[in-house]
N, C-alpha and C positions, 0 to 999 in steps of 0.2 A: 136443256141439252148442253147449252157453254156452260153451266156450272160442274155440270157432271163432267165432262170432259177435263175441267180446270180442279178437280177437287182434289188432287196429286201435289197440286202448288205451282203454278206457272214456271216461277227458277226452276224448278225440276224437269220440267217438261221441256225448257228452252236448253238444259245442257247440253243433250247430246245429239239435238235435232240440229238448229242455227245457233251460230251466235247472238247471246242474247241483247249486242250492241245494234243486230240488224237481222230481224227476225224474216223471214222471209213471208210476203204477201204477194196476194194475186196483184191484187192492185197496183202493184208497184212494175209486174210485170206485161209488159204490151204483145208478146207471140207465147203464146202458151198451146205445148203441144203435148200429143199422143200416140201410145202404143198401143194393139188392138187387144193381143189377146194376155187374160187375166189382169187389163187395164179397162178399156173401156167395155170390154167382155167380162160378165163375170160367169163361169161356168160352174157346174153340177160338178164337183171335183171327183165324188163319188161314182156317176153315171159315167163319167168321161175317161176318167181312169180302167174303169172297169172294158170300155169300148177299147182305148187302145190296146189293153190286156189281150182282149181277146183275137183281136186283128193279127198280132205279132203272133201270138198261138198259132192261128190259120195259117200264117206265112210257111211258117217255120212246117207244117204237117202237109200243105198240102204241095210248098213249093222247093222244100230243104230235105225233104223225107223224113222228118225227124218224127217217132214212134206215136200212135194214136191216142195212146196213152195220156197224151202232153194233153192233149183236149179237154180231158177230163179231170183235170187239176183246178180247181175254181182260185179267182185271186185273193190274197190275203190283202185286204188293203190297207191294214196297220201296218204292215211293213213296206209299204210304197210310199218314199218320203224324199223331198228333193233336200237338199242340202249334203249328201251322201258320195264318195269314190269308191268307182270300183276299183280294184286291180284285176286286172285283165288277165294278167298269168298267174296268179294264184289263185281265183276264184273266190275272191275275199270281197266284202263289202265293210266302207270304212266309214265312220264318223271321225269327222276331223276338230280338232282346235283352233286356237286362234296363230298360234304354230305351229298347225300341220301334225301335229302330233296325233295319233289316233286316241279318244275316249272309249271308243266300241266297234266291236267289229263281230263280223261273221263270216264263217266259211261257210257257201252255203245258205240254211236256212239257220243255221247252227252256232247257238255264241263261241266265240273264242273266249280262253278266258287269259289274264295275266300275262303267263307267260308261253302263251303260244302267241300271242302280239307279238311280245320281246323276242321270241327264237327268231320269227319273221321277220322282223321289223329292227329291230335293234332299239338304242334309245333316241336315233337323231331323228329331226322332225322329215314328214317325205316330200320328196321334191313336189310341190302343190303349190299354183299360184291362182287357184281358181277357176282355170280352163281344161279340158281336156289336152294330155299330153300321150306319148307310145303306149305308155303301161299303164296309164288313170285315165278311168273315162268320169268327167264330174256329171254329177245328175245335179244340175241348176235350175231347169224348169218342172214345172208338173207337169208336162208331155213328155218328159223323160223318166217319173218316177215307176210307172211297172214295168222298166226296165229291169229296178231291182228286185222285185219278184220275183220275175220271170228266170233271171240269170243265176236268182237263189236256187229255184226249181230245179234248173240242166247240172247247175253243179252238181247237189244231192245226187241226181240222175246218174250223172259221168262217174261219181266216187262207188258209184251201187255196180257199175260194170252194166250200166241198161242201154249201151252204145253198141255194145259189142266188142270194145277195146278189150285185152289183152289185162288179167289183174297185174300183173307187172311193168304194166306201162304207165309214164305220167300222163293224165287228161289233159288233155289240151282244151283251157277252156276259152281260149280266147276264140277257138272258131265258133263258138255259141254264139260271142259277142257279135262275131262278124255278121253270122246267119239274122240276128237281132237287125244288125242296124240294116243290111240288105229289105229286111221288113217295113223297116222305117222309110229306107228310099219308095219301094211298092206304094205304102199307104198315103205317103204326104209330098211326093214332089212333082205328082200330077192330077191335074183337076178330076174329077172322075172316075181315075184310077182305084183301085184296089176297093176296100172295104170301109174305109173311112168314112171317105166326102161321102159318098152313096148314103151310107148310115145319118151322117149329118143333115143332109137334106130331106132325110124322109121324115125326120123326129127330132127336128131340131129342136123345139119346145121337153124334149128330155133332157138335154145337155147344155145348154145357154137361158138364164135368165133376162126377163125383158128388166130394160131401164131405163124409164119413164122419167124418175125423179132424173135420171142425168140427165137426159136430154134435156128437161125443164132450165137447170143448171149451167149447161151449155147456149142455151139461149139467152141466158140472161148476160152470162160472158159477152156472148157478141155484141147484145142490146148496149152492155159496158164499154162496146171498143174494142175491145180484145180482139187479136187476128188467131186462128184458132188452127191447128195443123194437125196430121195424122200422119205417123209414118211406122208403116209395120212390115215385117217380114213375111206373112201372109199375102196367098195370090188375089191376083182381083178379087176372082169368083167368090173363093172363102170368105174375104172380106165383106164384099154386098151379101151373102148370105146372112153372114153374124148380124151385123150392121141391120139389114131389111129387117130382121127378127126383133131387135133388141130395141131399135130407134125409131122406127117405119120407115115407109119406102123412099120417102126421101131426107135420107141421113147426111147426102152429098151437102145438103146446105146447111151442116152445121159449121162446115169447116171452112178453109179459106185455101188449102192447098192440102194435097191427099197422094201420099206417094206408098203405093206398095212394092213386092217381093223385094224390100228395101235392101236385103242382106246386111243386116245390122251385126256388124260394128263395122264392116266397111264402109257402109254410108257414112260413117262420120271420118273417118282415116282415108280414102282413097279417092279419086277421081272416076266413078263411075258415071257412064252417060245415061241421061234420064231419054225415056220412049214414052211416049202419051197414050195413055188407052182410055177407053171409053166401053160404057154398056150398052148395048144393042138389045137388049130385050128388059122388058121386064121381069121377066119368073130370073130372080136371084142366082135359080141356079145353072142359068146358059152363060158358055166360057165368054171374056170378055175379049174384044179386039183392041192388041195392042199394037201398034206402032212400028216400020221392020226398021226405020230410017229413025238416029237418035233426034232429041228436041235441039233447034240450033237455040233457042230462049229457053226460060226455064221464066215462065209467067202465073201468077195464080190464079184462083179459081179456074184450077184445071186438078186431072189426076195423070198422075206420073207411073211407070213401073219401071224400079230401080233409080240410080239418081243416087247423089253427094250431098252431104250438109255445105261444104263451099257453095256452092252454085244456090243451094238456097240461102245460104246470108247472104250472099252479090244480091237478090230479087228483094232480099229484107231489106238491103240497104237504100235500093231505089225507090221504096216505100216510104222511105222516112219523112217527117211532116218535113216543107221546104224549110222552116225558122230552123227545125235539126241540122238538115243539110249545110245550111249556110255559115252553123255555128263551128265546121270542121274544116280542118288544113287541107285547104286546096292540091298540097301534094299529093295528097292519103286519097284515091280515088280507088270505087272498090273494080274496076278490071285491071287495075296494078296492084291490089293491096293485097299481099300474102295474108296466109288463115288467120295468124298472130294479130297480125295489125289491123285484118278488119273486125274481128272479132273483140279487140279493143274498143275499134271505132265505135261500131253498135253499142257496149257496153257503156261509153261515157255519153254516147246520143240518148239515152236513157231507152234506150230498147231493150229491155230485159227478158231473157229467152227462158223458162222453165220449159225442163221436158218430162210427162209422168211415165213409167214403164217398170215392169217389177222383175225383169231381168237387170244385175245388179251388176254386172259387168257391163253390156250391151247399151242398158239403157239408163245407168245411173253414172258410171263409173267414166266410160270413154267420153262421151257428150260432154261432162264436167271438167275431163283433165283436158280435151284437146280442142274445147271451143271456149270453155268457162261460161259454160248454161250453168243455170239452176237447174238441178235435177230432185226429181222426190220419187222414192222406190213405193211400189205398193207393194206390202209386203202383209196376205192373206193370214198370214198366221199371229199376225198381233191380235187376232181377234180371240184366238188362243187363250192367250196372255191374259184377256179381260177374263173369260172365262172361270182362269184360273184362279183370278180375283175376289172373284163375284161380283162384278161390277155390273150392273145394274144399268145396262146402254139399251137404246132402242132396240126393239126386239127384230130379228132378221127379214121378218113379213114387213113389217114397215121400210125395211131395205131396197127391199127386193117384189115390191107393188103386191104383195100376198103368196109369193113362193117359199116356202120353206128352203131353205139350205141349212140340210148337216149333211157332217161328213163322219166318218168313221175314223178315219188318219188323225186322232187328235195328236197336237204335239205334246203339249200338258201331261197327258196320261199313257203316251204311248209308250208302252213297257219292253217295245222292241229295240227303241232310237231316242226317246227322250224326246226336248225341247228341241226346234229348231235352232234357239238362241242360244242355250247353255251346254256345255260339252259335258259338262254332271248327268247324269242319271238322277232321275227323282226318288228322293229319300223313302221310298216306299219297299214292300215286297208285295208283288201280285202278277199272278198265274197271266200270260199271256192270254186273250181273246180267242175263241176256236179256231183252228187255221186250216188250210190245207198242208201243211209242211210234208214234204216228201217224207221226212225222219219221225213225224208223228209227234215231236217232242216238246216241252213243254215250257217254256221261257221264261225267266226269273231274274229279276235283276237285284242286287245282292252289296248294292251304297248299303251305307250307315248312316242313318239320320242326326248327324251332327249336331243339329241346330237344335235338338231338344238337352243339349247337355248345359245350358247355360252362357256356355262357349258367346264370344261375337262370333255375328255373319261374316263368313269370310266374303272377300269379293269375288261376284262371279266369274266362272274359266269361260267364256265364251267360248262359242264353237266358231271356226272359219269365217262363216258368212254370220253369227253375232257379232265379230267382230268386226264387219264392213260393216253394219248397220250402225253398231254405237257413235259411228264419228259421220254416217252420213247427214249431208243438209237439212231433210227432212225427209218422212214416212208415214204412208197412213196403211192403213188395211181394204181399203175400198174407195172409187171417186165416188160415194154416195154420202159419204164422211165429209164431203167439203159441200157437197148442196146444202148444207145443213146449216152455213155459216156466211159471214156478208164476207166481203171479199178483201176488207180490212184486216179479217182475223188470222193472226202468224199460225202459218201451218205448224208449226211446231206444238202448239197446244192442243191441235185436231189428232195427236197421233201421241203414240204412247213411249217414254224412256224405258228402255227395256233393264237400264240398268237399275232404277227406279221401282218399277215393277218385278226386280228378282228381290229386290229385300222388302217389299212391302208383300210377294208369296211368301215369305216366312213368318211373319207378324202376322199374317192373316192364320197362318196353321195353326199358332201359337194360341190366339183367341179360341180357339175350338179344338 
């Protein structure tokens, strides 16, 4: 397995993951934490996508009025891809670069081509920093990608006159979006509510993989010393759902501190007050009793809802072995020590904080700038990448205890969107997948395959979020990638250079 993994060349692998002066290991680090979902979760992307496809559908018909019709539109789900903005007042859907520049886009289900960009658009990059702002809504998670479907569909819809609007009026597509995320509040910001959880709990074994080997991995951590943490923006309930399914029922003692509807990224930037809750039943899916009165401590092995990264390095810090303690300026005490300084302090007490989460803002980005964690993104779509390769890695059953996972959203092949990584279009021509497309139409992508002329590889255009990855810490595709290895071994070589792996996809084409 480490030679497969290392057959790339170590220096290569160490580029653009860590410095190769100080590769980043578990070993090295003493609080190593987690995020739940598509981190210590790994879901049916297929099954799950399609769920919330159709939840938002129902919203929208049975609670928005919107035409019956809509029902009957099944999802495309090569065109459901997170890395993607929308524009909200044009009804466009954009692939971005690593300067905000658009590569592809659609009106609609519909490519735009050249210079219907340009009339749009002009040639300056768009105001995009990776969040959602008035006019861009970013799809960063896979619980937001059949958004874009779905908003493909109503465009089609609005332009066809199947609202009723007036053909001389402009569509206002933005109230779709609204109607959309109104859907979103229904299904996800109460336990029980709507069509969701309901679904998840009847047939969770359709949408969550169990993970056996992690849990294994996670024990052995602790067996190590390691103090082990969990902080996710998912509510209790969800949480002990996933968690009971994936880990067994008692998941609680893998960790050492457990804090849910964390509201990430303000847990790391604000001062929010942690409430303590607790499970009162066994069946996973009875609500949990949280707490009306905030925690005056902030102690471990407890579970928290809501809650600050301050207040948890203050509890880090009272942990530290006394010989650490003793070795630190008595001035620097952590209930006077601003974020800065104690965050410091821990750093040179050799407490070293890795956080894993595959939202790349939320849980890679803020953790790293405003505490200097180690942070490693899991990013689902390197596996892609190997694919692409034909790399020859353990087969996904030995992943995942005997479950199959494919997906249909390849990025590699996807002739709608491309790589996740690269803002190129793949040098290919071929007929889009059957779709549902409202316009019935037929999709073709229309690069020129450069690299068969002799030419060198030029260097890859990343897309937006290629370009956060090439300079992050580290990255793997899955935590089942790291049970794999002793805890000595730099994550850096556990995961793949994607810059790496875009010129070694051409060498490979070139052989065949």
């Amino acid at each position: 397995k480490e030679g497969r993994m290392e057959g790339q060349g170590k220096a290569d692998a160490v580029k653009l993951s860590i410095p190769a002066s100080s590769p980043l290991r578990l070993e090295d680090c003493a609080w190593i934490g987690f995020d739940l979902d598509h981190t210590l979760i790994r879901y049916s992307l297929d099954n799950i996508t399609t769920l919330e496809y159709n939840v938002f559908v129902r919203f929208l018909v049975e609670y928005k009025g919107y035409p019956a019709r809509l029902a009957k539109v099944p999802i495309d789900l090569h065109f459901c891809k997170r890395g993607l903005v929308v524009d909200k007042g044009r009804g466009n859907i954009l692939k971005l670069d690593a300067e905000s520049r658009i590569s592809v886009g659609y009106h609609g289900s519909r490519r735009m081509n050249a210079s219907e960009i340009k009339e749009a658009y002009g040639d300056d990059p768009l105001p995009f920093n990776g969040t959602t702002v008035e006019d861009l809504w970013a799809i960063t998670t896979y619980f937001e990608a059949p958004v874009v479907w779905l908003f493909a569909v109503l465009v089609d819809m609005d332009d066809k006159g199947e609202f009723g609007q007036s053909a001389l009026s402009t569509p206002d597509y933005k109230r779709h979006l609204l109607a959309i995320h109104e859907g979103i509040i229904f299904n996800y910001t109460r336990w029980g509510q709507g069509w969701f959880f309901p679904e998840l709990i009847n047939n969770t074994s359709k949408y969550i993989f169990k993970h056996d080997k992690v849990r294994k991995w996670l024990e052995q951590l602790r067996a190590a010393g390691k103090k082990l943490f969990l902080i996710t923006n998912s509510f209790p309930e969800y949480l002990n759902l996933l968690m009971s399914y994936s880990y067994g029922p008692k998941w609680q003692s893998l960790f050492d501190f457990i804090v849910a509807a964390a509201r990430k990224p303000s847990f790391f930037t604000d001062e929010n007050p942690y409430y303590e809750f607790e499970y009162v039943s066994e069946n996973p899916a009875d609500a949990a009793k949280v707490s009306t009165e905030p925690a005056s401590t902030v102690s471990l092995n407890k579970m928290y809802f809501m809650g600050n990264a301050h207040a948890l390095l203050k509890t880090i810090r009272h942990h530290l072995p006394q010989s650490k303690q003793q070795q630190q300026p008595s001035e620097v005490e952590p209930e006077h020590a601003d974020a800065s300084a104690l965050a410091q302090l821990l750093k040179e007490s050799g407490q070293h904080i890795v956080y894993f989460g595959d939202h790349l803002h939320s849980d890679v980005t803020v953790p790293k700038n405003h505490w200097n964690w180690h942070t490693v993104a899991i990013v689902e779509e390197i596996e892609d990448l190997e694919s692409e390769l034909g790399k020859s890695f353990p087969s996904h059953e030995q992943y995942y205890d005997g479950q199959t996972h494919i997906n249909a959203a390849h990025p590699s092949t996807n002739v709608y969107w491309g790589s996740y990584f690269y803002a190129d279009m793949p040098s290919v021509t071929s007929s889009a997948p059957p779709s549902s497309s409202v316009n019935n139409t037929t999709h073709t992508t229309h690069t020129t395959d450069t690299h068969t002329t002799g030419q060198p590889v030029p260097p890859p255009r990343y897309t937006y979020w290629g370009n956060m990855l090439s300079t992050a810490p580290a990255y793997v595709p899955c935590l089942s990638r790291l049970a794999e290895h002793p805890l000595d071994h730099p994550l850096a070589t556990a995961s793949h250079s994607i810059t790496h792996s875009h010129s070694h996809s051409h060498s490979h084409s070139h052989s065949h």
